[in-house]
C-alpha positions as CSV (number, residue, x, y, z in Angstrom):
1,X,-2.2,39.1,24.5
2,X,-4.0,38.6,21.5
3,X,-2.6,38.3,18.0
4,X,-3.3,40.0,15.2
5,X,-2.7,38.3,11.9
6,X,-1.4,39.7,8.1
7,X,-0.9,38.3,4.5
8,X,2.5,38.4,4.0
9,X,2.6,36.6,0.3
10,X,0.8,34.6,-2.1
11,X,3.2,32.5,-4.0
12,X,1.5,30.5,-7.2
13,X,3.1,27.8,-9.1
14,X,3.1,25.0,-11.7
15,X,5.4,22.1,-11.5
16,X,5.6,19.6,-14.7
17,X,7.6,16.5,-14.5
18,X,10.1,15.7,-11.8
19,X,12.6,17.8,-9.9
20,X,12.7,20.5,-7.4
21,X,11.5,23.8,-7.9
22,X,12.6,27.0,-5.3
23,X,10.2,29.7,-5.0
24,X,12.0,32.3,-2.6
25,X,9.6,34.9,-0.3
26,X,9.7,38.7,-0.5
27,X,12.5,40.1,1.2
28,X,10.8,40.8,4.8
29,X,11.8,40.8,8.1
30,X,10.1,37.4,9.5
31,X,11.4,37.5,12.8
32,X,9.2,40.1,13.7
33,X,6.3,37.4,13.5
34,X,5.6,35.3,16.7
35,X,4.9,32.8,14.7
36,X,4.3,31.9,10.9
37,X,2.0,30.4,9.3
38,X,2.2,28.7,5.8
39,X,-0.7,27.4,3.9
40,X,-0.3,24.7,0.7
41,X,-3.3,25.0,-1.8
42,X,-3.5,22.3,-4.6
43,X,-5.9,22.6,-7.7
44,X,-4.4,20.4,-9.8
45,X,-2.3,17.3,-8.7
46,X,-0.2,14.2,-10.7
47,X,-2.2,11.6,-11.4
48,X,-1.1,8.2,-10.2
49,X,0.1,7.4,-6.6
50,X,3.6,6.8,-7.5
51,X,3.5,11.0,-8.3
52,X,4.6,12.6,-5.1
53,X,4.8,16.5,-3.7
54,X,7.6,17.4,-1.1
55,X,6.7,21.0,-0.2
56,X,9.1,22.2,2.4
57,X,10.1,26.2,4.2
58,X,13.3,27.0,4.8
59,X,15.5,29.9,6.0
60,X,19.0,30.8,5.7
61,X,21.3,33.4,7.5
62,X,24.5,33.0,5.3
63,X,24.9,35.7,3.1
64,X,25.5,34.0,0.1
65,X,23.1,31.7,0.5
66,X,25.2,28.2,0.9
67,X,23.5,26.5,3.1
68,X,19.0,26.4,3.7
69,X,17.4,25.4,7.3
70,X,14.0,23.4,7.0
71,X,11.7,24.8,9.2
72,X,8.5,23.4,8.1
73,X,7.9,20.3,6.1
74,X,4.6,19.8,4.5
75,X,2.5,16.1,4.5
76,X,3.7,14.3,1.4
77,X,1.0,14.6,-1.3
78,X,0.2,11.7,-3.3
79,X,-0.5,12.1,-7.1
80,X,-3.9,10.2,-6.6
81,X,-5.9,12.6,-4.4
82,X,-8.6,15.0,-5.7
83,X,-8.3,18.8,-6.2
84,X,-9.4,21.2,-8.1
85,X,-10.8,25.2,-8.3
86,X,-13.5,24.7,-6.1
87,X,-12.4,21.8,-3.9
88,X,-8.8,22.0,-3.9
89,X,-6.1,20.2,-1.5
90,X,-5.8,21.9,1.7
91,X,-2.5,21.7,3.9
92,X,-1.5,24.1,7.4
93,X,1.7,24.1,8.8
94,X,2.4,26.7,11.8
95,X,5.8,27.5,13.5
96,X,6.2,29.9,16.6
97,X,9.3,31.9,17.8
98,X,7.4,32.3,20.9
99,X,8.2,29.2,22.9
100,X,10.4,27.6,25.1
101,X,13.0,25.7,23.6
102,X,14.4,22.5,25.6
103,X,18.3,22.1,25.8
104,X,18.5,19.9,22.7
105,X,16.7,22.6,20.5
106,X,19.2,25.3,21.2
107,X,21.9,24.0,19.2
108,X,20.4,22.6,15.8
109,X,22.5,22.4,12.9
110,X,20.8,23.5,10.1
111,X,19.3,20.6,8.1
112,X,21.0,21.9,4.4
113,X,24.6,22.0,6.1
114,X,26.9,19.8,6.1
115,X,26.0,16.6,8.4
116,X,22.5,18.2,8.5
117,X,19.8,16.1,9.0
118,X,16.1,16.8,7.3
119,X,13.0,16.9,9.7
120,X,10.1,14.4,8.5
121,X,7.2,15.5,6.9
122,X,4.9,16.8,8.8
123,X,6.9,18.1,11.4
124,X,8.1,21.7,12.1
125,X,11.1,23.4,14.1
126,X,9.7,26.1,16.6
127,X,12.5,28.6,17.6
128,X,13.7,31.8,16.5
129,X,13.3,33.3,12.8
130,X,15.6,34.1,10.6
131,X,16.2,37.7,10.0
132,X,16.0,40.0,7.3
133,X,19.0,39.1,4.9
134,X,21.0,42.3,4.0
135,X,24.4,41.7,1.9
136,X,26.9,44.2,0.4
137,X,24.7,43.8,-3.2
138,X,21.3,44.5,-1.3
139,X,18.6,42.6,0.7
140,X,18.4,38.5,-0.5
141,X,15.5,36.2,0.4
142,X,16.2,34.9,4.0
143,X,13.3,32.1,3.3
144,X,12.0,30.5,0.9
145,X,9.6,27.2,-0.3
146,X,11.4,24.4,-2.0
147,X,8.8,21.5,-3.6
148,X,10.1,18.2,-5.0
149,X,8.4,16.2,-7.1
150,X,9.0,13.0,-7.7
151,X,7.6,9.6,-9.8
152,X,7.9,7.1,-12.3
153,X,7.1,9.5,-14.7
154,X,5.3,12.0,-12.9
155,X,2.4,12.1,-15.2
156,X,1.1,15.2,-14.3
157,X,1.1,19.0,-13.5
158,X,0.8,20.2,-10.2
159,X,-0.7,23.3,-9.6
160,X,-1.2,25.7,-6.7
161,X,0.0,28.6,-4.8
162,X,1.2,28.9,-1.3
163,X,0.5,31.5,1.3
164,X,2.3,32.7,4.2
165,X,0.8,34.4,7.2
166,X,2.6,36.4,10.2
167,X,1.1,36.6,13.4
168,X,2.4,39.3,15.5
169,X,1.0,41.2,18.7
Protein backbone atom coordinates (compact mmCIF):
# COMPACT_ATOMS: atom_id res chain seq x y z
CA UNK A 1 0.00 0.00 0.00
CA UNK A 2 1.36 3.14 -0.83
CA UNK A 3 2.28 5.93 1.53
CA UNK A 4 1.39 9.16 1.62
CA UNK A 5 3.77 11.65 3.18
CA UNK A 6 3.15 15.15 5.54
CA UNK A 7 5.27 18.00 7.06
CA UNK A 8 5.00 17.58 10.52
CA UNK A 9 7.51 20.51 11.74
CA UNK A 10 10.16 22.82 10.70
CA UNK A 11 12.46 23.41 13.62
CA UNK A 12 15.26 26.36 12.94
CA UNK A 13 18.19 26.99 15.14
CA UNK A 14 21.49 28.67 15.92
CA UNK A 15 24.06 27.20 18.08
CA UNK A 16 27.15 29.50 19.31
CA UNK A 17 29.90 27.97 21.21
CA UNK A 18 29.85 24.62 22.83
CA UNK A 19 27.24 22.65 24.63
CA UNK A 20 24.01 20.98 24.00
CA UNK A 21 21.07 22.59 22.88
CA UNK A 22 17.25 20.64 23.15
CA UNK A 23 14.74 21.68 20.67
CA UNK A 24 11.49 19.62 21.60
CA UNK A 25 8.74 18.75 18.63
CA UNK A 26 5.07 19.86 18.66
CA UNK A 27 3.02 17.81 20.81
CA UNK A 28 1.67 15.14 18.19
CA UNK A 29 0.88 11.75 18.13
CA UNK A 30 4.03 10.11 16.19
CA UNK A 31 2.98 6.71 16.41
CA UNK A 32 0.46 7.15 14.03
CA UNK A 33 3.38 7.45 11.34
CA UNK A 34 4.78 4.19 9.80
CA UNK A 35 7.73 5.61 9.80
CA UNK A 36 9.51 9.08 10.34
CA UNK A 37 11.59 10.82 8.59
CA UNK A 38 14.01 13.59 9.86
CA UNK A 39 15.93 15.88 7.69
CA UNK A 40 19.28 18.03 9.00
CA UNK A 41 19.83 21.31 6.93
CA UNK A 42 23.05 23.31 7.58
CA UNK A 43 23.76 26.93 6.22
CA UNK A 44 26.19 27.95 8.27
CA UNK A 45 28.73 25.57 10.06
CA UNK A 46 32.06 26.03 12.65
CA UNK A 47 34.87 26.64 11.05
CA UNK A 48 37.78 24.33 11.82
CA UNK A 49 37.63 20.53 11.92
CA UNK A 50 38.09 20.20 15.51
CA UNK A 51 34.22 21.98 15.63
CA UNK A 52 31.85 19.18 15.65
CA UNK A 53 27.74 18.74 15.42
CA UNK A 54 26.04 15.75 17.31
CA UNK A 55 22.45 16.03 16.06
CA UNK A 56 20.39 13.26 17.59
CA UNK A 57 16.05 12.32 17.93
CA UNK A 58 14.86 11.06 20.84
CA UNK A 59 11.59 10.05 22.49
CA UNK A 60 10.42 9.61 25.96
CA UNK A 61 7.34 7.87 27.59
CA UNK A 62 7.90 8.99 31.26
CA UNK A 63 5.79 11.50 32.20
CA UNK A 64 8.05 13.70 33.74
CA UNK A 65 10.36 13.53 31.36
CA UNK A 66 13.50 11.64 33.34
CA UNK A 67 14.80 9.62 31.08
CA UNK A 68 15.21 10.29 26.59
CA UNK A 69 15.42 7.24 24.08
CA UNK A 70 17.74 7.94 20.96
CA UNK A 71 16.12 6.87 18.07
CA UNK A 72 18.05 8.45 15.36
CA UNK A 73 21.58 9.73 15.44
CA UNK A 74 22.67 12.02 12.72
CA UNK A 75 26.49 11.63 10.85
CA UNK A 76 28.76 13.73 12.93
CA UNK A 77 29.34 17.10 11.06
CA UNK A 78 32.74 18.41 10.98
CA UNK A 79 33.30 22.33 11.40
CA UNK A 80 35.26 22.28 8.02
CA UNK A 81 32.67 21.37 5.41
CA UNK A 82 30.91 23.91 3.15
CA UNK A 83 27.28 25.22 3.54
CA UNK A 84 25.48 27.91 3.03
CA UNK A 85 21.76 29.45 1.67
CA UNK A 86 21.99 28.10 -1.60
CA UNK A 87 24.17 24.99 -1.15
CA UNK A 88 23.64 24.03 2.34
CA UNK A 89 24.68 20.61 4.24
CA UNK A 90 22.21 18.02 3.60
CA UNK A 91 21.60 14.97 6.12
CA UNK A 92 18.43 12.04 6.02
CA UNK A 93 17.82 9.83 8.67
CA UNK A 94 14.54 7.53 8.42
CA UNK A 95 13.11 5.20 11.09
CA UNK A 96 10.02 2.77 10.59
CA UNK A 97 7.54 1.30 13.13
CA UNK A 98 6.53 -1.00 10.40
CA UNK A 99 9.05 -3.80 10.65
CA UNK A 100 9.86 -6.86 12.17
CA UNK A 101 11.87 -6.65 15.07
CA UNK A 102 14.34 -9.62 15.91
CA UNK A 103 14.41 -11.05 19.65
CA UNK A 104 17.20 -8.75 20.71
CA UNK A 105 15.20 -5.51 19.62
CA UNK A 106 12.21 -6.28 21.72
CA UNK A 107 13.74 -5.47 24.89
CA UNK A 108 15.97 -2.28 24.53
CA UNK A 109 16.61 -0.20 27.36
CA UNK A 110 16.37 3.20 26.49
CA UNK A 111 19.77 4.77 25.75
CA UNK A 112 19.23 8.02 28.45
CA UNK A 113 18.39 5.48 31.37
CA UNK A 114 20.34 4.34 33.65
CA UNK A 115 22.97 1.65 32.16
CA UNK A 116 21.66 2.91 28.78
CA UNK A 117 23.83 2.66 25.99
CA UNK A 118 23.93 5.48 22.96
CA UNK A 119 23.53 4.15 19.34
CA UNK A 120 26.48 5.39 16.90
CA UNK A 121 26.07 7.93 14.65
CA UNK A 122 24.60 7.17 11.87
CA UNK A 123 22.58 4.50 12.93
CA UNK A 124 18.81 4.43 13.81
CA UNK A 125 16.43 2.13 16.13
CA UNK A 126 13.36 0.87 14.02
CA UNK A 127 10.45 -0.22 16.35
CA UNK A 128 7.44 1.20 17.71
CA UNK A 129 6.95 5.14 18.34
CA UNK A 130 6.47 6.73 21.18
CA UNK A 131 3.05 8.01 21.91
CA UNK A 132 1.41 11.19 22.47
CA UNK A 133 2.60 12.30 26.01
CA UNK A 134 -0.52 13.38 28.13
CA UNK A 135 0.24 14.27 31.95
CA UNK A 136 -2.04 15.61 34.72
CA UNK A 137 -0.61 19.46 33.74
CA UNK A 138 -1.39 18.79 29.87
CA UNK A 139 0.21 17.18 26.80
CA UNK A 140 4.42 17.35 27.01
CA UNK A 141 6.76 16.76 23.99
CA UNK A 142 7.13 12.97 23.64
CA UNK A 143 10.23 13.66 21.17
CA UNK A 144 12.50 15.92 20.61
CA UNK A 145 16.11 16.84 18.77
CA UNK A 146 19.05 17.25 21.03
CA UNK A 147 22.47 18.73 19.03
CA UNK A 148 25.89 18.94 20.80
CA UNK A 149 28.47 20.77 19.84
CA UNK A 150 31.69 20.44 20.62
CA UNK A 151 35.57 21.94 20.03
CA UNK A 152 38.54 23.59 21.06
CA UNK A 153 36.88 26.62 20.94
CA UNK A 154 34.16 26.06 18.64
CA UNK A 155 34.88 28.95 16.54
CA UNK A 156 31.79 29.24 14.93
CA UNK A 157 27.89 29.47 14.62
CA UNK A 158 25.95 26.79 13.38
CA UNK A 159 23.03 27.39 11.69
CA UNK A 160 20.01 25.41 10.29
CA UNK A 161 16.72 24.04 10.84
CA UNK A 162 15.54 20.50 10.95
CA UNK A 163 12.43 18.91 9.53
CA UNK A 164 10.48 16.00 10.33
CA UNK A 165 8.30 14.10 8.04
CA UNK A 166 5.47 11.35 8.83
CA UNK A 167 4.72 8.75 6.41
CA UNK A 168 1.43 7.13 6.99
CA UNK A 169 -0.96 5.03 4.69
Amino acid sequence: MPTQAALLGTYPFTILGNGPKVIELDTLDYSRNKTLTAELQLTSIGTVAGDTLDVELQETRSQNQAYWDTRARFYQVLGNQAASTTAPYADQTNISQDVNLVAPERNERPTGSSGGTDIPPGTVRDGPFAPRLRTLVGLKASHRFRLVTAGAPNTGAWTGQLLVYGHHP
